[in-house]
KEMARKE-70556 format. One record per residue (C-alpha): residue in one letter; x, y, z. Coordinates in nm, 2 decimals. Each point is the difference from the previous one (the first is absolute). Example, Ala and Ser with C-alpha at 12.3 -4.5 7.8 and 13.67 -1.06 7.14 Angstrom:
2
 code      x      y      z
    a   1.23  -0.45   0.78
    s   0.14   0.34  -0.07
//
This chain:
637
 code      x      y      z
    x   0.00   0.00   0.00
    x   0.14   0.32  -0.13
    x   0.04   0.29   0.24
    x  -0.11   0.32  -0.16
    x   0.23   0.33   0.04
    x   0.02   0.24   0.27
    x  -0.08   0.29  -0.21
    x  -0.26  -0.05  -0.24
    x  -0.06   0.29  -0.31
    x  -0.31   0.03  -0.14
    x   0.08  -0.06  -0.36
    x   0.37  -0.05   0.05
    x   0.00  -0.20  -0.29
    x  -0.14   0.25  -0.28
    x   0.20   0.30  -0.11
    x  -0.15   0.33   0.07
    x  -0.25   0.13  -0.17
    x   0.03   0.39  -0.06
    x  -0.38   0.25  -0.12
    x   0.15   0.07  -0.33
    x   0.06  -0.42  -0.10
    x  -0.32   0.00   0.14
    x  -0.15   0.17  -0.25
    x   0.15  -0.11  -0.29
    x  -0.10  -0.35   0.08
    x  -0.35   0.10   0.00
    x   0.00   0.23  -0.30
    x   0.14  -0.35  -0.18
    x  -0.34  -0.15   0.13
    x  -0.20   0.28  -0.07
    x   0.09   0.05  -0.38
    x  -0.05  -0.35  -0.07
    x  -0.37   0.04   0.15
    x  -0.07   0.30  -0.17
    x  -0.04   0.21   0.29
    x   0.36   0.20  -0.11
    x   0.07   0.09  -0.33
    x   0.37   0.07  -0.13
    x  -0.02   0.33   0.09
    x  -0.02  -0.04   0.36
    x   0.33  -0.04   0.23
    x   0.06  -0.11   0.31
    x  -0.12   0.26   0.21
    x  -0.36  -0.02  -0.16
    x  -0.06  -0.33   0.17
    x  -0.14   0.09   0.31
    x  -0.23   0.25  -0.13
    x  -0.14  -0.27  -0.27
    x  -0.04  -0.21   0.32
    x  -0.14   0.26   0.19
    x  -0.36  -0.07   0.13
    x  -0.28   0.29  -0.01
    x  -0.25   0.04   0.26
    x  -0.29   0.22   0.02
    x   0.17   0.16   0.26
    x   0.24   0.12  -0.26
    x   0.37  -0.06   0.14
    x   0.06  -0.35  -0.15
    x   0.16  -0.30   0.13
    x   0.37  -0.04  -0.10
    x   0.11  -0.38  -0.06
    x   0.23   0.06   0.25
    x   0.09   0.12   0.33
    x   0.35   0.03   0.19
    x   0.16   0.09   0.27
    x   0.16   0.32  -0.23
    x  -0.33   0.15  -0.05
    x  -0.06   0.28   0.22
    x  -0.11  -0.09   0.31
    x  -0.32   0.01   0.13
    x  -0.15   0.34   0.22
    x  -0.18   0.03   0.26
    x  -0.04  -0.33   0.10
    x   0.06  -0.03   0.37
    x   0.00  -0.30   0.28
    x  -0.34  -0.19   0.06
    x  -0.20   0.16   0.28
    x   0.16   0.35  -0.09
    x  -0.11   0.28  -0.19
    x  -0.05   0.01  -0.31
    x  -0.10  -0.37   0.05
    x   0.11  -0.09  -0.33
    x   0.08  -0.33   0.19
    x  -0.33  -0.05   0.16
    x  -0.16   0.17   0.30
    x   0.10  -0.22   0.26
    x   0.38  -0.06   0.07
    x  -0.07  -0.42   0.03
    x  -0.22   0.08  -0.32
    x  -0.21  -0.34   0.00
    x   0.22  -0.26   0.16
    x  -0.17  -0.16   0.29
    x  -0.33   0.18  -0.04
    x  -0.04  -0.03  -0.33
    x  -0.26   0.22  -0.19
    x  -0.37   0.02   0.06
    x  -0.21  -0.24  -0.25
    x  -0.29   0.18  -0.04
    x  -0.31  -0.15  -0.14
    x  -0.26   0.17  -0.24
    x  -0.40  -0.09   0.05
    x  -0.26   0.16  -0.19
    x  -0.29  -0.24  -0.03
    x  -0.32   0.11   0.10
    x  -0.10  -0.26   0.23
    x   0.08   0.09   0.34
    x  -0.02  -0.38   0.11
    x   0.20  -0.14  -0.27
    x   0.27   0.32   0.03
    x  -0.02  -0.11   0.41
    x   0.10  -0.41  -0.08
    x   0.25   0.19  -0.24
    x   0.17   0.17   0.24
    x   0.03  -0.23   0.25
    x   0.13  -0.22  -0.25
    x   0.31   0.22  -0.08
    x   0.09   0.15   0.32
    x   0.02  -0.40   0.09
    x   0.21  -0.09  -0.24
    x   0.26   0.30  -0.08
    x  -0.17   0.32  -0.06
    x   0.10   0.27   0.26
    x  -0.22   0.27  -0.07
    x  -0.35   0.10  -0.18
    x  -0.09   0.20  -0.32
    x  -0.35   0.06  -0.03
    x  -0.18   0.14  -0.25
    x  -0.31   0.16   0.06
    x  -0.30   0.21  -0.08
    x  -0.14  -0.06  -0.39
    x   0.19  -0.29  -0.16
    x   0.09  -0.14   0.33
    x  -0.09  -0.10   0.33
    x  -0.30   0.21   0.17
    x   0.16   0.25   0.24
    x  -0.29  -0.10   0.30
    x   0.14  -0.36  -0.02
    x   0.31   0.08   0.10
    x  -0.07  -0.17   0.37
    x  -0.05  -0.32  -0.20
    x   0.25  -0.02  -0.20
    x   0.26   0.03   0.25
    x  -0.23  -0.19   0.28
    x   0.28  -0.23   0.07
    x   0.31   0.23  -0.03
    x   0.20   0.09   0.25
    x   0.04   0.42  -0.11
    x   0.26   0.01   0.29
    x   0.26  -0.25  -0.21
    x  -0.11   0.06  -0.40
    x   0.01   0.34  -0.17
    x  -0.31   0.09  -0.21
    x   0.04   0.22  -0.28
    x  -0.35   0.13  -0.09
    x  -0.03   0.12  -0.36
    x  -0.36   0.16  -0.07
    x   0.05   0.23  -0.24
    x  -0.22   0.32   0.04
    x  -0.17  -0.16   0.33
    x   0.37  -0.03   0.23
    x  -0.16   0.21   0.30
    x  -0.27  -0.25   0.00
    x   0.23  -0.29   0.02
    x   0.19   0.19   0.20
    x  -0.23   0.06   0.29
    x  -0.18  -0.37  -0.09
    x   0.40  -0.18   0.09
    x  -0.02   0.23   0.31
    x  -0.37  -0.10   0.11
    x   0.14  -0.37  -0.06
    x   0.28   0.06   0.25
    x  -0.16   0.14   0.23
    x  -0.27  -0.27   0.05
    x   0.30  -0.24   0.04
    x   0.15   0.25   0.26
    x   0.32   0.02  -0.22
    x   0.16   0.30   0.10
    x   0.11   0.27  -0.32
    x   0.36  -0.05   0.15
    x  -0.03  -0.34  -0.14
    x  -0.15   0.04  -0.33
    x   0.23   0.00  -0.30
    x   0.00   0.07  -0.38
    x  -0.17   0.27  -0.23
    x  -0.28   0.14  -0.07
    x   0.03   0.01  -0.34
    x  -0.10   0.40  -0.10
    x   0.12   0.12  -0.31
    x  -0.24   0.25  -0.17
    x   0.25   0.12  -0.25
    x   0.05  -0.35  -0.10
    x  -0.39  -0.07  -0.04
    x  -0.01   0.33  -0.19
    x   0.30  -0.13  -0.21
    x  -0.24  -0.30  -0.06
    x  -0.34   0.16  -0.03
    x   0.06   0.32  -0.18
    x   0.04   0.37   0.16
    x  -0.20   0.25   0.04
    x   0.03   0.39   0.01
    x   0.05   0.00   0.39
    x   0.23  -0.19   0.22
    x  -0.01  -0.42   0.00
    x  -0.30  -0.08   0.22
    x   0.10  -0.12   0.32
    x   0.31   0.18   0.07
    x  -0.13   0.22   0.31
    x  -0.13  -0.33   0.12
    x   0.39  -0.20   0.01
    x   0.14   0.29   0.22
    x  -0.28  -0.11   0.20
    x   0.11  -0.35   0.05
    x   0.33   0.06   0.02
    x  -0.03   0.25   0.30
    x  -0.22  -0.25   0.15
    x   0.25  -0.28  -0.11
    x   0.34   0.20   0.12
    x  -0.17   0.05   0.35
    x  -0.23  -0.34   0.08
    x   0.15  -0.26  -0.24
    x   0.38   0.01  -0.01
    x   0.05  -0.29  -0.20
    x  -0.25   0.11  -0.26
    x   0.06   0.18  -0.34
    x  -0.26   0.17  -0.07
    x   0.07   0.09  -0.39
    x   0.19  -0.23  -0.31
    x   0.12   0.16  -0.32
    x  -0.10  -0.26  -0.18
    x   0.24   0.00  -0.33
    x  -0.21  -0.25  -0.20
    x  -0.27   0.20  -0.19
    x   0.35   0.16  -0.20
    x   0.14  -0.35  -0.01
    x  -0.31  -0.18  -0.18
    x  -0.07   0.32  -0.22
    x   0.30  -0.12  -0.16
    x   0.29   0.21   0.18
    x   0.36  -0.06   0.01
    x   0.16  -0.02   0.32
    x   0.15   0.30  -0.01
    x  -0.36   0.14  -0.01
    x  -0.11  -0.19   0.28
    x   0.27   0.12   0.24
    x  -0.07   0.37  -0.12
    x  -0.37  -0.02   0.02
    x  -0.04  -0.16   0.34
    x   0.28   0.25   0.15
    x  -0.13   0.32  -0.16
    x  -0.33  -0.20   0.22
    x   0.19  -0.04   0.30
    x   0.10   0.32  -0.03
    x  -0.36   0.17   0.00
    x  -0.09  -0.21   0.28
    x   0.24   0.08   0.19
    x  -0.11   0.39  -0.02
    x  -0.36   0.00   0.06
    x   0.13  -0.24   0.32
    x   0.24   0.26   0.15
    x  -0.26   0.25  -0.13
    x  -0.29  -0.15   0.25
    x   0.24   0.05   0.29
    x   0.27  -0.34   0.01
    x   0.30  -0.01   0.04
    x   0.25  -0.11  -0.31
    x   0.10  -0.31   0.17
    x  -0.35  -0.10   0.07
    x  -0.11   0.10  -0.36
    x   0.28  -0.21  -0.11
    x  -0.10  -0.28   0.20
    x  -0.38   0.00  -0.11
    x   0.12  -0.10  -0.36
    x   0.04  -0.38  -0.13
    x   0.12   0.00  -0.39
    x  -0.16  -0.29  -0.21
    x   0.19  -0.08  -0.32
    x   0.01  -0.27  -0.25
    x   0.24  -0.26  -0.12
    x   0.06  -0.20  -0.29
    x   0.14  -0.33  -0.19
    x   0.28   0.29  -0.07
    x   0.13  -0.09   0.34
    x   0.35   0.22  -0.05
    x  -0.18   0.34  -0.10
    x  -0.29  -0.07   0.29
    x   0.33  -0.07   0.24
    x   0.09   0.36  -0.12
    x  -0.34   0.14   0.06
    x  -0.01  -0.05   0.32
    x   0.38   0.07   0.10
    x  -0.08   0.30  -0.20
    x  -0.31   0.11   0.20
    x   0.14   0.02   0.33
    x   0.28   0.20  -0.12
    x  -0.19   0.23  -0.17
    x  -0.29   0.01   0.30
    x   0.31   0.05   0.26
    x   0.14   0.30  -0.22
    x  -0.40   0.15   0.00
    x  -0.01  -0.04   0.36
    x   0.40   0.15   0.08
    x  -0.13   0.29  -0.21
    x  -0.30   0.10   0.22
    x   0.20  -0.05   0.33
    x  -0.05  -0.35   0.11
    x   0.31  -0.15   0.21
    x   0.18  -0.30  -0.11
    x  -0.22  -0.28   0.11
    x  -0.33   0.16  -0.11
    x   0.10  -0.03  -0.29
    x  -0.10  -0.40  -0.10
    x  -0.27  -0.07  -0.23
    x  -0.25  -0.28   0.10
    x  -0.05  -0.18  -0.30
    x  -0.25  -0.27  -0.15
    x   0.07  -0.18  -0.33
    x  -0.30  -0.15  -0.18
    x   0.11  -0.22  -0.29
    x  -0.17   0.11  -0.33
    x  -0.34   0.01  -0.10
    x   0.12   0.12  -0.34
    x   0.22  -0.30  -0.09
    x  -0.25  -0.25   0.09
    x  -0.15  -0.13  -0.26
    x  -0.36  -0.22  -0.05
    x   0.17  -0.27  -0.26
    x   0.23  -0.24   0.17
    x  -0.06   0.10   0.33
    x   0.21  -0.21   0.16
    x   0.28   0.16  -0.15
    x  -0.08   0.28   0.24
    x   0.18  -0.20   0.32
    x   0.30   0.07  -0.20
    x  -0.01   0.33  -0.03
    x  -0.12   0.05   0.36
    x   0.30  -0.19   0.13
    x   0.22   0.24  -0.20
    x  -0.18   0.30   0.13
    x   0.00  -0.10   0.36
    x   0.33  -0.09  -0.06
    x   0.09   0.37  -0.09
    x  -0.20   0.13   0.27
    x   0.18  -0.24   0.27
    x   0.31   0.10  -0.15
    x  -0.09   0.38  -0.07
    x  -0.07   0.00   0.41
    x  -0.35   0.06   0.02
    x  -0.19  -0.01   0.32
    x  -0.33  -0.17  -0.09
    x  -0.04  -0.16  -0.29
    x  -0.32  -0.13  -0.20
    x   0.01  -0.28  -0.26
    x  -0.34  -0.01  -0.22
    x  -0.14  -0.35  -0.05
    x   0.11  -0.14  -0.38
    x  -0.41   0.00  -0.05
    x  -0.04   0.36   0.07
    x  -0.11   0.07  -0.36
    x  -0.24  -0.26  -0.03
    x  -0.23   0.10   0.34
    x   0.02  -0.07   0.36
    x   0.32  -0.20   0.10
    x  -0.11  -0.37   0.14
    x   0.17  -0.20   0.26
    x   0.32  -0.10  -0.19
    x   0.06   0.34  -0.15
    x  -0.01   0.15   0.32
    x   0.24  -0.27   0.17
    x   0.22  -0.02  -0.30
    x   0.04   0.44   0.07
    x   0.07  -0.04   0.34
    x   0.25  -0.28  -0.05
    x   0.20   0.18  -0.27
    x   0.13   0.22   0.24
    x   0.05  -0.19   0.25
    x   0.21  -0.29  -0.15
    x   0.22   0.36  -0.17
    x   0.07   0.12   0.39
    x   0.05  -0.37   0.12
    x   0.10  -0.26  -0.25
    x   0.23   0.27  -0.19
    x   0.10   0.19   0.26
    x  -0.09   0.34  -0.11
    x  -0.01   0.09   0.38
    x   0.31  -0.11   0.09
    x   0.19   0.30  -0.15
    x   0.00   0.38   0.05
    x  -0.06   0.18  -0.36
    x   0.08  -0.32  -0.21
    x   0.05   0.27  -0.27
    x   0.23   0.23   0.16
    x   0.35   0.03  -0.21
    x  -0.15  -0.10  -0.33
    x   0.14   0.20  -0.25
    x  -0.31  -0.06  -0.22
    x  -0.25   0.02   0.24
    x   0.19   0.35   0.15
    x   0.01   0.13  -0.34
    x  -0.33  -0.09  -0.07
    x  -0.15   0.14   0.35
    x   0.21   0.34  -0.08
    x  -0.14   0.10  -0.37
    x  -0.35  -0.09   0.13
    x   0.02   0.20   0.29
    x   0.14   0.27  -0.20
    x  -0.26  -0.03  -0.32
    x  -0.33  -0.02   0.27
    x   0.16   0.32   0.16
    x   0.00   0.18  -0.30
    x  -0.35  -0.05  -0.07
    x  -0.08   0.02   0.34
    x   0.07   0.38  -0.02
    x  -0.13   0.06  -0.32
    x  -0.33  -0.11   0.22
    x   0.06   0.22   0.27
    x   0.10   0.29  -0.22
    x  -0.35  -0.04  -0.21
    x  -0.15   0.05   0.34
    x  -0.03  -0.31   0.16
    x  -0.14  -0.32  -0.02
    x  -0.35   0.05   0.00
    x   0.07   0.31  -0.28
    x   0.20  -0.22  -0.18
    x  -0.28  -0.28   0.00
    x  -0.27   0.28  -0.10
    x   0.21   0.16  -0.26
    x   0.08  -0.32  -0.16
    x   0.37  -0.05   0.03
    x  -0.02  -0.30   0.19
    x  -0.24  -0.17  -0.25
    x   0.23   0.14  -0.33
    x   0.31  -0.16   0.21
    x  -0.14  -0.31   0.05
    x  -0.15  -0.01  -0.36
    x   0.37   0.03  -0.14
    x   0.09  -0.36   0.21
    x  -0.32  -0.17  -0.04
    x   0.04   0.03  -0.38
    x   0.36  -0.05  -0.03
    x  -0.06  -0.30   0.24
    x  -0.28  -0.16  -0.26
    x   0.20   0.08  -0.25
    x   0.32  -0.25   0.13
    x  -0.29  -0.22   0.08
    x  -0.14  -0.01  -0.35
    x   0.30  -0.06  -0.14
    x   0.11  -0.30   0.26
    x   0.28   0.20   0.12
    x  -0.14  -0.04   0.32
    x  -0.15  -0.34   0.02
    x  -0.27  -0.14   0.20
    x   0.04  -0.32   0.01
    x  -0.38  -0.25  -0.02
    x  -0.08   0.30  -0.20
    x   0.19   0.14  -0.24
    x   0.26  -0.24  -0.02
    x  -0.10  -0.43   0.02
    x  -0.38   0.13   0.07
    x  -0.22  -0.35   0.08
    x  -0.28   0.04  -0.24
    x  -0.20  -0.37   0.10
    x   0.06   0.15   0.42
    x  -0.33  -0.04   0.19
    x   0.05   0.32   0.24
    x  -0.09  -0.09   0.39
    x  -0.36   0.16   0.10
    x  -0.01   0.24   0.28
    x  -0.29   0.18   0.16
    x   0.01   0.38  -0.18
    x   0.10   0.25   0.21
    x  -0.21   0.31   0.03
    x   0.11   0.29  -0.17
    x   0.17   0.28   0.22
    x  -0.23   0.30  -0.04
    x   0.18   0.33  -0.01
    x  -0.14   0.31   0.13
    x  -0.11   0.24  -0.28
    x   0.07   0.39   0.13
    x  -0.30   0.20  -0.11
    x   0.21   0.29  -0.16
    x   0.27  -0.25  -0.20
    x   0.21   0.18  -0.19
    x   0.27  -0.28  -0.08
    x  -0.11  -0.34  -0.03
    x   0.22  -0.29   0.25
    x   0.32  -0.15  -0.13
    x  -0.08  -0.34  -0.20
    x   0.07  -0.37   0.14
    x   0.19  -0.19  -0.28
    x   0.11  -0.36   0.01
    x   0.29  -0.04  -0.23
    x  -0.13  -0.31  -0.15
    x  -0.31   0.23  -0.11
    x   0.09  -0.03  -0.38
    x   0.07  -0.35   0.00
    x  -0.32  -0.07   0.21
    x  -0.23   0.19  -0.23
    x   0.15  -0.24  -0.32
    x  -0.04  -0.31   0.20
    x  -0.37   0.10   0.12
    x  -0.12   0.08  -0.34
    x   0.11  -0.35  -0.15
    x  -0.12  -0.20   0.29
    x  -0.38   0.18  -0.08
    x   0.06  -0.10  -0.30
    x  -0.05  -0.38   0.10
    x  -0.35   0.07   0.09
    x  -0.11   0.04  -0.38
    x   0.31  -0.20  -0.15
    x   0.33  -0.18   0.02
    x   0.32   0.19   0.12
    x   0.13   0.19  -0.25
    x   0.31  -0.16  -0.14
    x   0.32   0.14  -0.17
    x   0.15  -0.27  -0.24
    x   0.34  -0.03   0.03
    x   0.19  -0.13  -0.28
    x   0.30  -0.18   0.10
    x   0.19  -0.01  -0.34
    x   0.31  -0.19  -0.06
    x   0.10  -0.29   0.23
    x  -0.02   0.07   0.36
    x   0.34   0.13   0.10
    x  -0.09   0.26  -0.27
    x  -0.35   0.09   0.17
    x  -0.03  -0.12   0.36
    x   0.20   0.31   0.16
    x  -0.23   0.28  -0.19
    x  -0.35  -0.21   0.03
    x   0.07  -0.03   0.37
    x   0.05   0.38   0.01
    x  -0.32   0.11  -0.22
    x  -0.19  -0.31   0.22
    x   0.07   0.17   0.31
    x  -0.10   0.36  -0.18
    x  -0.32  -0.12  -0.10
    x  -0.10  -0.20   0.29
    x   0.04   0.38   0.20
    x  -0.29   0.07  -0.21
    x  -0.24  -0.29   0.08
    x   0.12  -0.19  -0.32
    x   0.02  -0.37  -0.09
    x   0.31  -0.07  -0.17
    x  -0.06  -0.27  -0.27
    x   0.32  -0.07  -0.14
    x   0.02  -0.14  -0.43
    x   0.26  -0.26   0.06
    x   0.33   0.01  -0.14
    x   0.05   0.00  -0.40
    x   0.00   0.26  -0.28
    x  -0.34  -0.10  -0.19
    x  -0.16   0.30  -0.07
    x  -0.31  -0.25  -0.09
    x   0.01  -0.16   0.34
    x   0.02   0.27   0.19
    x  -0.24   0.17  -0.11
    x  -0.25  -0.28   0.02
    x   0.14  -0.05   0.40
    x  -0.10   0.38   0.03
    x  -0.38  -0.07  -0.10
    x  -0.03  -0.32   0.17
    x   0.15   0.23   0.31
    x  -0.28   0.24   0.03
    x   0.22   0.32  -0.01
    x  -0.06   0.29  -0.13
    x   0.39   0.13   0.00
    x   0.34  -0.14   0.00
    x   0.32   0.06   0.07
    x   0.32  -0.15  -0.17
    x   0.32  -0.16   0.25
    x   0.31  -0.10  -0.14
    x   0.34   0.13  -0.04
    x   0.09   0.30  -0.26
    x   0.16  -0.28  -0.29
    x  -0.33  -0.17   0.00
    x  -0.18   0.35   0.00
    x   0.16   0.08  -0.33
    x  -0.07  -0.32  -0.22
    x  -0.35  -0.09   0.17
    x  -0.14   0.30   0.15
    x  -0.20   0.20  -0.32
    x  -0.14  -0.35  -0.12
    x  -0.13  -0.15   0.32
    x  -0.13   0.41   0.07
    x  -0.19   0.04  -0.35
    x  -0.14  -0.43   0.11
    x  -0.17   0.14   0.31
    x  -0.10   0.32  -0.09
    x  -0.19  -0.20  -0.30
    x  -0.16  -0.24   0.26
    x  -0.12   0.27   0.21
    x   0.23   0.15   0.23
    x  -0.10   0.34   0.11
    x   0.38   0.10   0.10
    x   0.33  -0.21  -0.01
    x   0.24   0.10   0.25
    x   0.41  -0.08   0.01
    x   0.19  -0.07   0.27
    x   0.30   0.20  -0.04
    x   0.15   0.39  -0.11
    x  -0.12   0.09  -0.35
    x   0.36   0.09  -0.06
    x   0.09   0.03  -0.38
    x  -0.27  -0.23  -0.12
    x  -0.35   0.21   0.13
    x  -0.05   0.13  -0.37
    x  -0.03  -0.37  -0.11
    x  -0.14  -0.10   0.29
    x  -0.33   0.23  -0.05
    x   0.02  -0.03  -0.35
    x  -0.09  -0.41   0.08
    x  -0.25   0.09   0.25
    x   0.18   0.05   0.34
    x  -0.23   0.25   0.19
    x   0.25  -0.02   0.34
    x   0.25  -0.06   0.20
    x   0.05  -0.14   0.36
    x   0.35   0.03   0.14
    x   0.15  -0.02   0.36
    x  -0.07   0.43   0.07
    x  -0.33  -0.01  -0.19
    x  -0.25   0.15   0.09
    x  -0.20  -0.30   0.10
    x  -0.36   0.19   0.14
    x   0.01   0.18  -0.36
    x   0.05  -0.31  -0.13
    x  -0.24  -0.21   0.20
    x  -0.29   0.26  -0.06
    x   0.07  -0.07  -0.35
    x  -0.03  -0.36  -0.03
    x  -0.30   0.01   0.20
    x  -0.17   0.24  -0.23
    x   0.15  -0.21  -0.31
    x  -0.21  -0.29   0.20
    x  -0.30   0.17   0.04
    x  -0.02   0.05   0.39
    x  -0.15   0.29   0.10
//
């Protein structure tokens, strides 16, 4: 048995590596690809690498230790909290699992909670009021909880006095005393309005949250009596960067109608709970949140709070907006990454949203399957085991640093247009948000961003699971509107809308099909038919295939017997030019509406419409364009 070294060197055995080899390497790749031309050098390569975000600083392919280090970043525990708000961060304690309920059965929300507070959940969300559960069953609901061990955050929308005083009549019958009670209240009337739509006057509500905070900061201290609640920017279609700005530019006007009604700054800044969202993007929501308690610390240094006032309380929610209805079980994948990122990214409470959510009201399983994500990520992979698991990461440092810096900047363009709720009246927020949501379905339309059961290896023969609806959240109309609310988008919205109009199809007919003509033996056709299968299937298509073979005879006769009313042609670019214009001018005689090829035009698209070839489908297509198409071409409305 050999006896290894005393000194071991990480890759002793591999001469040094310098940047500028680096890059040449790569630019070899790259030019082969495609990607780099001959014009390019060396020093292009990271910027061809590069990675946009809606943000607008883009990801660099990589990060050393001879970039410029990081600023502002702090210890853990100590202002600006970049490192968390605690100095153990969530080693021992871990965070608080936080569970959302919003049916509207009282009994069936009361064997809910039981059910989670037994098994892993350490404190309550509960939604109430219209779409959720009725304010005067509050007693019932949390009949068997013991509100002296599990926070309750209330969240009732326009009605959070009612709830308020409703969780403090509860208490009080039990003889709990306020000193014991903990979580928020949930108040957020610039939030609502966000939601709802503004009128000429101030958001509704807002005399009333002073009102409950006083009430809070001298009977309740371990209530919060007000969230900024970051998700109506989030699933309008924001970029983070907006998020951060929006809900501090909200913090920010809370904070001065608090100290206006007579509280102090560090009891204003301890009435506030921030609520944000995180996403399957687990290294930019890691950001967010790192991000957020900077900039929050620098908002509250600037009007005078000491050092430790500083912290942010933060919840993390995992996205609504990613979620999609197709595939759902997908969904517990990109919950995992989310809570992940919000274990990592040192959030407080965090909420995981059952994979069903789209579908209606969670069941049983959905429930425990939420509950358990995070706990197996704070137990089984010891995410609690480590203060800041991020800390020192040049990429996730970087990354934390241009965010904070690009939400700052529009952060102040909100104050200087007056404020948020100006700058939700006069439209900026909205014309912001606009800018992402589009360029966001754009990269979705074209598969640069994926989603995968969707958009990329969608199930078109799934049988979805069936959940009870859940009632729509009614939103309070203000009778002098002048703006209407922000919109809630699902990024999968595109996608969904294809896939719903071919499955109504079935009612009066078979699923549309898209013939796909594998030409050429199958090495020449499998790789391009698999790629124009999966981009039809997004649409709802079935994906008869011709067989391999040349026959313009044959194939055509395959594509009546199919059923189809369009076709596409798969094989590689050799076989394209001494089969494609026959086989094209075969199925346009036998019926075909449209004949797509898979593949660029190139230096051939004169021919290739000359023959017939209405189309082209190629990895950065625009597949909705092209899906709306072929179901027009097959006659579903």
């Amino acid at each position: 048995m050999s006896v290894p070294p005393a000194g071991l060197s990480l890759a002793a055995d591999f001469p040094e590596t310098t940047r500028d080899e680096w890059q040449k390497l790569v630019l070899g790749v790259l030019r082969k690809s495609g990607v780099a031309s001959e014009a390019n050098t060396p020093a292009d390569v990271e910027d061809l690498l590069a990675t946009p975000t809606y943000e607008g600083p883009r990801i660099q392919p990589l990060y050393t230790a001879a970039a410029p280090p990081p600023r502002g970043v702090g210890l853990p525990g100590l202002a600006p909290f970049v490192r968390g708000a605690r100095p153990q961060g969530a080693v021992g304690s871990g965070w608080d699992v936080r569970a959302l309920h919003a049916g509207p059965d009282p009994k069936a929300a009361a064997v809910d909670v039981l059910a989670d507070l037994e098994n892993g959940v350490t404190s309550l969300w509960l939604r109430l009021g219209e779409g959720g559960l009725p304010i005067d069953a509050l007693g019932t609901v949390l009949a068997q909880v013991y509100l002296e061990l599990a926070p309750v955050a209330l969240d009732a929308g326009a009605h959070a006095t009612q709830a308020a005083q409703e969780l403090w009549r509860v208490a009080d019958a039990r003889g709990v005393l306020g000193s014991q009670l903990a979580g928020t209240l949930g108040a957020d009337p610039i939030g609502l309005a966000a939601r709802a739509g503004l009128g000429a006057s101030e958001p509704a509500g807002l005399a009333e949250v002073t009102a409950l905070a006083r009430r809070c900061a001298g009977e309740f201290p371990g209530l919060r009596a007000l969230v900024v609640d970051a998700q109506p920017y989030h699933s309008a279609g924001g970029s983070d960067a907006q998020e951060l700005a929006a809900s501090l530019a909200t913090g920010v006007a809370y904070l001065r109608a608090l100290t206006d009604a007579g509280l102090g700054l560090a009891e204003a800044l301890g009435q506030l709970e921030f609520r944000y969202t995180v996403t399957a993007d687990q290294f930019s929501s890691i950001a967010k949140l790192r991000a957020a308690r900077r900039l929050w610390a620098r908002v509250a240094e600037v009007s005078g709070a000491a050092p430790a006032e500083r912290a942010q309380r933060q919840h993390a929610v995992t996205s609504a907006a990613m979620m999609t209805r197709r595939d759902p079980w997908v969904n517990m994948l990109r919950t995992t990454l989310a809570c992940f990122a919000a274990g990592v990214g040192g959030a407080d409470a965090v909420t995981v949203l059952p994979f069903d959510t789209r579908l209606g009201l969670a069941d049983d399983f959905s429930r425990r399957i939420a509950r358990n994500t995070q706990i197996l990520l704070q137990e089984e992979s010891s995410l609690i085991r480590v203060i800041d698991p991020a800390g020192g990461s040049w990429f996730v440092e970087s990354l934390t640093d241009r965010l904070a810096e690009a939400a700052w900047s529009a952060f102040t363009e909100i104050e200087r247009a007056g404020g948020i709720v100006a700058a939700l009246r006069d439209g900026l927020v909205a014309e912001q948000i606009t800018a992402s949501r589009s360029a966001r379905a754009e990269a979705i339309a074209h598969r640069r961003d994926p989603i995968t059961g969707v958009s990329e290896f969608p199930n078109v023969a799934e049988k979805l699971p069936e959940r009870v609806p859940a009632p729509p959240v009614v939103l309070p109309a203000s009778a002098d509107s002048v703006v209407a609310g922000l919109p809630e988008i699902y990024y999968d919205a595109d996608f969904e809308a294809l896939r719903a109009r071919a499955d109504a199809h079935l009612a009066v007919a078979d699923r549309p099909a898209v013939f796909l003509v594998t030409l050429g033996s199958a090495a020449a056709s499998t790789a391009r038919a698999s790629f124009a299968a999966n981009l039809f299937q997004a649409g709802g298509f079935e994906t008869p295939t011709s067989g391999v073979g040349t026959d313009p005879a044959a194939i055509a006769a395959a594509f009546t017997a199919s059923g189809a009313a369009v076709a596409c042609l798969c094989s590689a670019d050799k076989v394209y030019a001494e089969h494609a214009a026959a086989v094209t001018r075969a199925l346009r005689a036998a019926g075909a509406g449209q004949v797509w090829l898979a593949g660029k035009p190139g230096s051939r698209a004169d021919a290739d419409a000359e023959a017939g070839i209405g189309g082209y489908v190629f990895t950065g297509c625009n597949a909705v364009a092209v899906l709306e198409a072929a179901l027009a071409e097959a006659g579903v409305a």
